[in-house]
C-alpha positions as CSV (number, residue, x, y, z in Angstrom):
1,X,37.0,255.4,155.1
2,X,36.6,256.4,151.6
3,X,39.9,256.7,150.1
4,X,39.0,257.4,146.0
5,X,35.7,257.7,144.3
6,X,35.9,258.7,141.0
7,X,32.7,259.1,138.3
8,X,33.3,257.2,135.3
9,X,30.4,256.6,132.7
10,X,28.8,253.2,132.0
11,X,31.9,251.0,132.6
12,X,31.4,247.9,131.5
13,X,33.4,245.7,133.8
14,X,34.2,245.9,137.3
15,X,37.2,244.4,138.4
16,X,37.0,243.7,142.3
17,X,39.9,243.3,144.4
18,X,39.9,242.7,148.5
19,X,43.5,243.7,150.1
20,X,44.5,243.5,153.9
21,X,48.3,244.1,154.3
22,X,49.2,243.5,150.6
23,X,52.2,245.8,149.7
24,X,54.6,243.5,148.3
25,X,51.9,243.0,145.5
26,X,49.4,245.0,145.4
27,X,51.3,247.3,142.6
28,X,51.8,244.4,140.4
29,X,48.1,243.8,140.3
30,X,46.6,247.1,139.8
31,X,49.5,247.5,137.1
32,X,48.0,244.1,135.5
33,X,44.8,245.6,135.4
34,X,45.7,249.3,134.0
35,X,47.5,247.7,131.2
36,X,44.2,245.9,129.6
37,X,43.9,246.2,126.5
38,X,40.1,246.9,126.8
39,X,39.6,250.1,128.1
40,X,36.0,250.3,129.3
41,X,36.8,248.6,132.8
42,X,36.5,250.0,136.2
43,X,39.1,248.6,138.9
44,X,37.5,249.1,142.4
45,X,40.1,248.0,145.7
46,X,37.9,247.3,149.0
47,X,41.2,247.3,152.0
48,X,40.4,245.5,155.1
49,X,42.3,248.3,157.5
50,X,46.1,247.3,156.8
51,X,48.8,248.4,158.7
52,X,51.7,248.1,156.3
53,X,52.2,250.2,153.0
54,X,48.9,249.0,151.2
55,X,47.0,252.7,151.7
56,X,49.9,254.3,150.8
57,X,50.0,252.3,147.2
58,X,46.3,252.9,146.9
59,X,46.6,256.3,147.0
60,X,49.5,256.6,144.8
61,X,47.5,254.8,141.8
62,X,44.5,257.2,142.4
63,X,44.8,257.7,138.0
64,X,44.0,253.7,137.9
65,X,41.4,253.2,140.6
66,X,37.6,254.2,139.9
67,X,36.6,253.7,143.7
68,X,38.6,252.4,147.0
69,X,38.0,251.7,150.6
70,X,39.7,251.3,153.8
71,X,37.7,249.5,156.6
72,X,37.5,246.6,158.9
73,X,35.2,243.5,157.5
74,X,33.6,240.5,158.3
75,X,35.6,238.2,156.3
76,X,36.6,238.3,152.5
77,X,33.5,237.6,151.1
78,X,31.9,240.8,152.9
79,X,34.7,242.4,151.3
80,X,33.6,241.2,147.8
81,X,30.2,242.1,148.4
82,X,30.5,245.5,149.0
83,X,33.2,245.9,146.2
84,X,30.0,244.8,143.7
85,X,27.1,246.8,145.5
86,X,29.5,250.2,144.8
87,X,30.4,249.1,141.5
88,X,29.0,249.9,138.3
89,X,29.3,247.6,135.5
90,X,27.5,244.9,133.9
91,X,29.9,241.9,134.2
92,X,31.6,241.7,137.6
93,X,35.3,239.5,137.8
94,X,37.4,238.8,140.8
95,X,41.3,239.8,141.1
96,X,43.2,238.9,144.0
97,X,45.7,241.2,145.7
98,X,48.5,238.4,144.8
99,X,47.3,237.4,141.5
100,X,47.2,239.4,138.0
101,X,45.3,239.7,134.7
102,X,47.3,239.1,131.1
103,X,47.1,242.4,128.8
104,X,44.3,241.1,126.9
105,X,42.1,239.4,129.4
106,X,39.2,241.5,129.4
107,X,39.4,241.2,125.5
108,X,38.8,237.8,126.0
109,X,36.4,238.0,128.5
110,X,34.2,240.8,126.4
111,X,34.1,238.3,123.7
112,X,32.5,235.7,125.2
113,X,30.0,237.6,127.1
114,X,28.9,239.6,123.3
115,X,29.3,236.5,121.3
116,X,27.8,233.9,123.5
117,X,25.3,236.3,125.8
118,X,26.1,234.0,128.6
119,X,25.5,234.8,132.4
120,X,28.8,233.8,133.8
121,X,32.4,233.0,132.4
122,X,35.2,230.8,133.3
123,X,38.3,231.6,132.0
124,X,41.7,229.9,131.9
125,X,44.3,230.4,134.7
126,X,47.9,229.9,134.9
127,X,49.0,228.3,138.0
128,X,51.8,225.3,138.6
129,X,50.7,224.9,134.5
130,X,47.5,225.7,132.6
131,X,44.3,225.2,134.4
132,X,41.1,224.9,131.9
133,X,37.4,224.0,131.1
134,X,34.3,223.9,133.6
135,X,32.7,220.6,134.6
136,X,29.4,221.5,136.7
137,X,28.0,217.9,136.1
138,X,30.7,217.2,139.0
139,X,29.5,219.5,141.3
140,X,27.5,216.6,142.7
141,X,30.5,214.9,143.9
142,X,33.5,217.4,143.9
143,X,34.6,221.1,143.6
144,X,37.4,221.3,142.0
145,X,35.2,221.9,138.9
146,X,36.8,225.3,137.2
147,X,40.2,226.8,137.2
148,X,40.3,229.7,139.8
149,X,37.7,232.3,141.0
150,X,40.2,235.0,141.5
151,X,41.3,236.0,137.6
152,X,38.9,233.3,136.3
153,X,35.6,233.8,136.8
154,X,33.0,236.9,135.8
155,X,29.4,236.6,136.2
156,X,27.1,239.4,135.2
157,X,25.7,241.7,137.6
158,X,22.1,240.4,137.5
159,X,23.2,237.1,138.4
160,X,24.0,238.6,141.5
161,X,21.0,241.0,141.7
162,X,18.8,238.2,141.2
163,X,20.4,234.9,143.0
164,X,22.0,236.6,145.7
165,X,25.6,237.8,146.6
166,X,28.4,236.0,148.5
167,X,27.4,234.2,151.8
168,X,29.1,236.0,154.3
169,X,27.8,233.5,157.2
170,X,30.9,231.2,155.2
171,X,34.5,232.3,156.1
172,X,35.8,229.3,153.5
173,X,34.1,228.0,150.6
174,X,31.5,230.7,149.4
175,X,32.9,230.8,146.0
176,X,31.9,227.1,145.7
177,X,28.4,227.9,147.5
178,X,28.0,230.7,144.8
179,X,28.7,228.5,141.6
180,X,26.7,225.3,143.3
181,X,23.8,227.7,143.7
182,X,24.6,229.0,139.3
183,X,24.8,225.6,138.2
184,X,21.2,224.4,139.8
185,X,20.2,227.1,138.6
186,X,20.9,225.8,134.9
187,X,22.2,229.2,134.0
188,X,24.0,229.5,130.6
189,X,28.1,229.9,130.9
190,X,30.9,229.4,129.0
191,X,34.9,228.5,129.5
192,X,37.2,230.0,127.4
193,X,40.0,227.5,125.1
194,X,43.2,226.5,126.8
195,X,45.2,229.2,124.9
196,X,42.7,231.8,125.8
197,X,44.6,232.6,129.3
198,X,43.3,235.1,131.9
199,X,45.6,235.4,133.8
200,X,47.9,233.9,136.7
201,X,47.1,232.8,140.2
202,X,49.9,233.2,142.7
203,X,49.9,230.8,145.5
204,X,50.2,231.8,149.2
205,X,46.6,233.1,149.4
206,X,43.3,232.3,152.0
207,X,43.0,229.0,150.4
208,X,46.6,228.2,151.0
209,X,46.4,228.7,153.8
210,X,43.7,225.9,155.0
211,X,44.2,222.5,156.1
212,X,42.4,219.6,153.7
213,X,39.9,218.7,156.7
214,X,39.0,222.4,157.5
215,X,38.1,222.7,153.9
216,X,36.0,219.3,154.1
217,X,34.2,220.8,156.4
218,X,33.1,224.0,154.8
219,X,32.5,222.3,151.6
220,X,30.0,220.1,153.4
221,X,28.6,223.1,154.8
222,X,28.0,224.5,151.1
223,X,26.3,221.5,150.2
224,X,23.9,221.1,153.4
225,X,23.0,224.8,152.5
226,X,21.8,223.8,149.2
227,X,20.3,221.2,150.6
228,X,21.9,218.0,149.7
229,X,21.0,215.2,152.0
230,X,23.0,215.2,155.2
231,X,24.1,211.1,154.9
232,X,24.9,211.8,151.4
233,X,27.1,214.5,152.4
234,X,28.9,213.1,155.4
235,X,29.6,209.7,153.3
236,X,30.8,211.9,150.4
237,X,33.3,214.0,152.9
238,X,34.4,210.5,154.5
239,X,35.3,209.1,151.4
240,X,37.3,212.4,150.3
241,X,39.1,211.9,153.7
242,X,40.2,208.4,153.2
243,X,41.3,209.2,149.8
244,X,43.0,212.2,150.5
245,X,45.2,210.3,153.2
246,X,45.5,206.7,151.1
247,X,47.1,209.3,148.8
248,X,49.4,211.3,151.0
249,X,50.5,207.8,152.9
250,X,51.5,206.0,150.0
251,X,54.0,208.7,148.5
252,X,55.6,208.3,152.1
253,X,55.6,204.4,151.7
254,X,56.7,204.5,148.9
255,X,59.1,206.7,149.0
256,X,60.7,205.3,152.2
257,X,61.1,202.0,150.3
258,X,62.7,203.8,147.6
259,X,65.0,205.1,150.4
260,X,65.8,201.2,151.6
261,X,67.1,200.2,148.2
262,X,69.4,202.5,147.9
């Protein structure tokens, strides 16, 4: 169900965002959005059928919304693809229903892609503190390479048209399968300076939401897709097992000895 679609001429960024039963802050996000600085933006909302007062607060911010959706999906990456295959613009970013974008994010954003003519951007991202930088040489061994796709990344829409979109076939992980496929690719990027902040990432969302093995599991899925050898892989998610566990253990240990002396 079609619930806004509004003509606006050549926008230049599309701002996608993928809802399901996000009242308590969906207003704050569109709000974050409409307040940008740089006006030449479209904000597209793709809703995954909610029940609570979601379609009620999409319909009430028709003035802020270029385009806007109501149906059941696959998963949220189906979601996001649809989002970009309606939108319009030349770079395409990512804003979760929890999360928002500072005032002059876009500004930020804008600059990079004029200055530096890059394909994709990854931008600073407020969490628990700062979050900064891209390291694709890790991608070989982790994925916790960039600061958040949801406020921090945009990638330009031919990227997209010419690499392919979201896996859908993923339910976790196709963010990571997305950037694995950019960075062997050798496309150019660019992060944006510590100071230069998107935006802020609220916690609580799909990723949250995950246990550490489930994820394990998907990101060795992402990386038999691109076709890393399978021993490789399965020694690789072993050893991120043990550590993860050696890690989580030993605060316990060492906190029930703390516990002893006093």
């Amino acid at each position: 169900m079609i619930l806004i679609n509004k003509k606006i001429k050549n926008p230049l960024i599309s701002i996608i965002t993928v809802t399901k039963n996000s009242s308590l802050s969906l207003q704050r996000c569109i709000d974050s959005v409409s307040k940008q600085k740089f006006r030449n933006y479209e904000h597209i909302i793709i809703d995954g059928s909610s029940t609570d007062k979601t379609i009620e607060i999409i319909k009430n911010n028709k003035k802020n919304l270029r385009y806007a959706e109501s149906k059941k999906d696959k998963n949220l990456w189906e979601a996001i693809n649809r989002g970009i295959k309606v939108s319009q613009g030349k770079i395409i970013g990512i804003l979760n229903s929890d999360d928002i974008f500072y005032p002059n994010a876009l500004n930020i954003v804008i600059k990079y892609f004029k200055e530096k003519d890059v394909d994709y951007l990854l931008g600073s991202v407020l969490k628990k503190k700062v979050y900064s930088g891209f390291f694709p040489t890790k991608i070989y061994y982790k994925f916790n390479i960039f600061p958040s796709h949801s406020v921090g990344f945009f990638v330009k829409r031919h990227v997209h048209e010419k690499y392919g979109y979201y896996d859908e076939n993923l339910k976790y992980c196709s963010d990571y399968n997305l950037i694995y496929k950019l960075v062997k690719k050798k496309l150019k990027w660019s992060s944006t300076t510590k100071t230069e902040v998107l935006g802020r990432f609220y916690y609580g969302g799909m990723s949250d939401k995950i246990n550490f093995v489930t994820t394990m599991y998907y990101q060795a899925k992402v990386r038999l897709k691109n076709n890393e050898n399978i021993v490789y892989v399965l020694m690789l998610s072993f050893a991120h097992i043990i550590y993860y566990y050696l890690m989580k253990y030993s605060k316990i240990i060492k906190f029930f000895f703390r516990s002893i002396k006093l």
